[in-house]
C-alpha positions, 0 to 999 in steps of 0.5 A: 500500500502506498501512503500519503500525507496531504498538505499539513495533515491524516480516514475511516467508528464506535458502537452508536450514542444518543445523539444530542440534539439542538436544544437551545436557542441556537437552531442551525438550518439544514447542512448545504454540503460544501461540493453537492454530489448531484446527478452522480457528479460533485459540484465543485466551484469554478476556479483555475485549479477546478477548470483545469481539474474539469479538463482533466477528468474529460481527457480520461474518456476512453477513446480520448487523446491528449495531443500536444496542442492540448498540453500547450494550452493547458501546462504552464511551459515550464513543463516539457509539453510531450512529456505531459501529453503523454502523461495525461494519456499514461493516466487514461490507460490507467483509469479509463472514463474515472469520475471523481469519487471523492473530494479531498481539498478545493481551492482556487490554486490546488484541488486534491480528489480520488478517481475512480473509473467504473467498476471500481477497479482498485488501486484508485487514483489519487490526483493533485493538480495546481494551477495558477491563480492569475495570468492563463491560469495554466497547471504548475502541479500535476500528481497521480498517485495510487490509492487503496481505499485507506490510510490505515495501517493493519494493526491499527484497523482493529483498535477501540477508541480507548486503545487508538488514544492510548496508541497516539500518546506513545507517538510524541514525547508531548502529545495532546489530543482531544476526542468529544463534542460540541454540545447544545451548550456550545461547551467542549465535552470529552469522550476521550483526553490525553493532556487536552488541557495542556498547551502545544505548539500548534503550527499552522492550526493558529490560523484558526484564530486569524479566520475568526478575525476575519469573520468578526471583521465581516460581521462588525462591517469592517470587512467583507469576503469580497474586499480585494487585497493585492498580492505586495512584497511585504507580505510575501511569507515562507512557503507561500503557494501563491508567492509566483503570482505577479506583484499586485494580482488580486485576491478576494478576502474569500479566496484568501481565506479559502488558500490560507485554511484548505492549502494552509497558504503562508503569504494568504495568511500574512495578507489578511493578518495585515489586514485584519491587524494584531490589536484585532486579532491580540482580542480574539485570541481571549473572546474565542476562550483561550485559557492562557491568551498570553501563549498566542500573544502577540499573535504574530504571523508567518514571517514575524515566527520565522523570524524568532526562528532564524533572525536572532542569536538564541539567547536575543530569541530567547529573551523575545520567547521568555519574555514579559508580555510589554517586552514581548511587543517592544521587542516585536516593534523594534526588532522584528517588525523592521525585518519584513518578509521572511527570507531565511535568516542566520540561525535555525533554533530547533529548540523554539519549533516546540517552545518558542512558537504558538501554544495552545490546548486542545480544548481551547482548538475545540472552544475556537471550532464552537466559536466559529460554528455560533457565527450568524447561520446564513451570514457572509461572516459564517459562509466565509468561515464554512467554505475556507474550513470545509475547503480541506479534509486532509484525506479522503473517506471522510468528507462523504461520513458526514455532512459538514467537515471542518479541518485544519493542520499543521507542521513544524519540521528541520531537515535533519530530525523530520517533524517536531510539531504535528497537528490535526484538528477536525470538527465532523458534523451531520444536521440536527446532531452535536458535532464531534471534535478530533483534535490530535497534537504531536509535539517532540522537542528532539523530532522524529515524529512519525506522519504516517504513525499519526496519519493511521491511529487519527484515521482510525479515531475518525473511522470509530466517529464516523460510526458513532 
C-alpha cells in the first residue's frame, strides 16, 4: 500500500450514542454540503485549479487523446509539453472514463480528489493538480498517485477508541489530543483526553484564530469576503503557494481565506493578518476562550515566527520567547517588525519549533471550532468561515461520513530530525446532531515524529466517529 500525507495533515467508528440534539436557542438550518454530489457528479466551484481539474477528468474518456496542442494550452511551459501529453494519456490507460469519487481539498490554486473509473477497479487514483491563480491560469502541479481505499495501517484497523488514544500518546514525547463534542451548550465535552488541557505548539492550526478575525471583521462591517487585497512584497511569507503570482494580482478576502485554511497558504495568511491587524486579532485570541491568551500573544504571523526562528542569536530569541508580555511587543516593534518578509535568516533554533512558537490546548482548538460554528447561520461572516474550513479534509473517506467537515493542520519540521510539531484538528458534523471534535497534537522537542504513525491511529479515531 502506498501512503500519503496531504498538505499539513491524516480516514475511516464506535458502537452508536444518543445523539444530542439542538436544544437551545441556537437552531442551525439544514447542512448545504460544501461540493453537492448531484446527478452522480460533485459540484465543485469554478476556479483555475477546478477548470483545469474539469479538463482533466474529460481527457480520461476512453477513446480520448491528449495531443500536444492540448498540453500547450493547458501546462504552464515550464513543463516539457510531450512529456505531459503523454502523461495525461499514461493516466487514461490507467483509469479509463474515472469520475471523481471523492473530494479531498478545493481551492482556487490546488484541488486534491480520488478517481475512480467504473467498476471500481482498485488501486484508485489519487490526483493533485495546481494551477495558477492569475495570468492563463495554466497547471504548475500535476500528481497521480495510487490509492487503496485507506490510510490505515493493519494493526491499527482493529483498535477501540480507548486503545487508538492510548496508541497516539506513545507517538510524541508531548502529545495532546482531544476526542468529544460540541454540545447544545456550545461547551467542549470529552469522550476521550490525553493532556487536552495542556498547551502545544500548534503550527499552522493558529490560523484558526486569524479566520475568526476575519469573520468578526465581516460581521462588525469592517470587512467583507469580497474586499480585494493585492498580492505586495511585504507580505510575501515562507512557503507561500501563491508567492509566483505577479506583484499586485488580486485576491478576494474569500479566496484568501479559502488558500490560507484548505492549502494552509503562508503569504494568504500574512495578507489578511495585515489586514485584519494584531490589536484585532491580540482580542480574539481571549473572546474565542483561550485559557492562557498570553501563549498566542502577540499573535504574530508567518514571517514575524520565522523570524524568532532564524533572525536572532538564541539567547536575543530567547529573551523575545521568555519574555514579559510589554517586552514581548517592544521587542516585536523594534526588532522584528523592521525585518519584513521572511527570507531565511542566520540561525535555525530547533529548540523554539516546540517552545518558542504558538501554544495552545486542545480544548481551547475545540472552544475556537464552537466559536466559529455560533457565527450568524446564513451570514457572509459564517459562509466565509464554512467554505475556507470545509475547503480541506486532509484525506479522503471522510468528507462523504458526514455532512459538514471542518479541518485544519499543521507542521513544524528541520531537515535533519523530520517533524517536531504535528497537528490535526477536525470538527465532523451531520444536521440536527452535536458535532464531534478530533483534535490530535504531536509535539517532540528532539523530532522524529512519525506522519504516517499519526496519519493511521487519527484515521482510525475518525473511522470509530464516523460510526458513532
Amino acid at each position: 500500500m502506498k501512503h500519503f500525507i496531504l498538505a499539513l495533515l491524516s480516514l475511516a467508528v464506535l458502537p452508536v450514542a444518543q445523539a444530542q440534539l439542538f436544544v437551545d436557542s441556537f437552531d442551525p438550518p439544514s447542512i448545504t454540503p460544501q461540493f453537492p454530489f448531484v446527478a452522480g457528479t460533485y459540484q465543485l466551484p469554478p476556479g483555475p485549479a477546478v477548470d483545469q481539474l474539469q479538463w482533466l477528468i474529460s481527457e480520461l474518456a476512453a477513446g480520448e487523446t491528449t495531443t500536444l496542442a492540448e498540453a500547450t494550452a493547458h501546462f504552464d511551459p515550464v513543463f516539457d509539453l510531450t512529456s505531459m501529453a503523454a502523461f495525461v494519456n499514461q493516466v487514461r490507460s490507467e483509469h479509463p472514463n474515472a469520475r471523481i469519487a471523492d473530494v479531498v481539498a478545493v481551492t482556487p490554486v490546488k484541488t486534491v480528489i480520488v478517481i475512480k473509473s467504473p467498476g471500481d477497479p482498485l488501486p484508485f487514483g489519487y490526483v493533485t493538480i495546481g494551477a495558477h491563480y492569475a495570468g492563463a491560469k495554466k497547471i504548475v502541479e500535476i500528481y497521480v498517485q495510487d490509492y487503496y481505499g485507506s490510510v490505515q495501517y493493519a494493526a491499527d484497523q482493529t483498535l477501540t477508541m480507548v486503545q487508538a488514544a492510548d496508541k497516539f500518546a506513545t507517538l510524541s514525547s508531548a502529545p495532546a489530543l482531544l476526542v468529544g463534542r460540541i454540545n447544545s451548550a456550545n461547551q467542549c465535552t470529552t469522550m476521550q483526553d490525553r493532556n487536552a488541557n495542556t498547551p502545544r505548539a500548534t503550527a499552522s492550526i493558529f490560523k484558526i484564530w486569524l479566520l475568526g478575525g476575519v469573520a468578526q471583521s465581516i460581521v462588525e462591517g469592517t470587512l467583507s469576503a469580497s474586499d480585494i487585497l493585492p498580492l505586495v512584497a511585504s507580505e510575501l511569507a515562507p512557503g507561500g503557494t501563491i508567492n509566483s503570482e505577479p506583484l499586485n494580482t488580486p485576491f478576494p478576502v474569500g479566496d484568501l481565506a479559502r488558500l490560507m485554511i484548505g492549502i494552509s497558504d503562508n503569504t494568504a495568511t500574512d495578507l489578511l493578518h495585515q489586514r485584519v491587524g494584531r490589536t484585532r486579532l491580540d482580542q480574539i485570541v481571549a473572546e474565542y476562550g483561550v485559557a492562557q491568551p498570553d501563549l498566542l500573544r502577540p499573535f504574530l504571523g508567518i514571517s514575524e515566527q520565522f523570524h524568532v526562528f532564524l533572525s536572532f542569536p538564541l539567547p536575543q530569541a530567547l529573551s523575545y520567547v521568555n519574555g514579559t508580555q510589554p517586552f514581548k511587543y517592544q521587542f516585536l516593534h523594534d526588532n522584528i517588525e523592521p525585518l519584513g518578509p521572511n527570507n531565511g535568516g542566520a540561525y535555525f533554533h530547533e529548540a523554539l519549533l516546540t517552545s518558542g512558537t504558538w501554544r495552545a490546548s486542545p480544548y481551547d482548538i475545540c472552544r475556537a471550532f464552537a466559536k466559529l460554528r455560533r457565527l450568524p447561520q446564513g451570514s457572509e461572516a459564517f459562509k466565509t468561515a464554512d467554505a475556507a474550513l470545509g475547503a480541506g479534509v486532509a484525506q479522503p473517506e471522510v468528507r462523504n461520513r458526514w455532512d459538514r467537515v471542518w479541518y485544519k493542520g499543521g507542521s513544524l519540521a528541520s531537515g535533519v530530525n523530520g517533524f517536531h510539531v504535528l497537528t490535526h484538528a477536525w470538527m465532523l458534523e451531520n444536521a440536527g446532531e452535536d458535532p464531534y471534535v478530533l483534535i490530535a497534537m504531536s509535539n517532540s522537542d528532539s523530532g522524529g515524529i512519525d506522519q504516517y504513525n499519526v496519519q493511521s491511529v487519527t484515521g482510525r479515531i475518525l473511522e470509530l466517529l464516523s460510526q458513532m
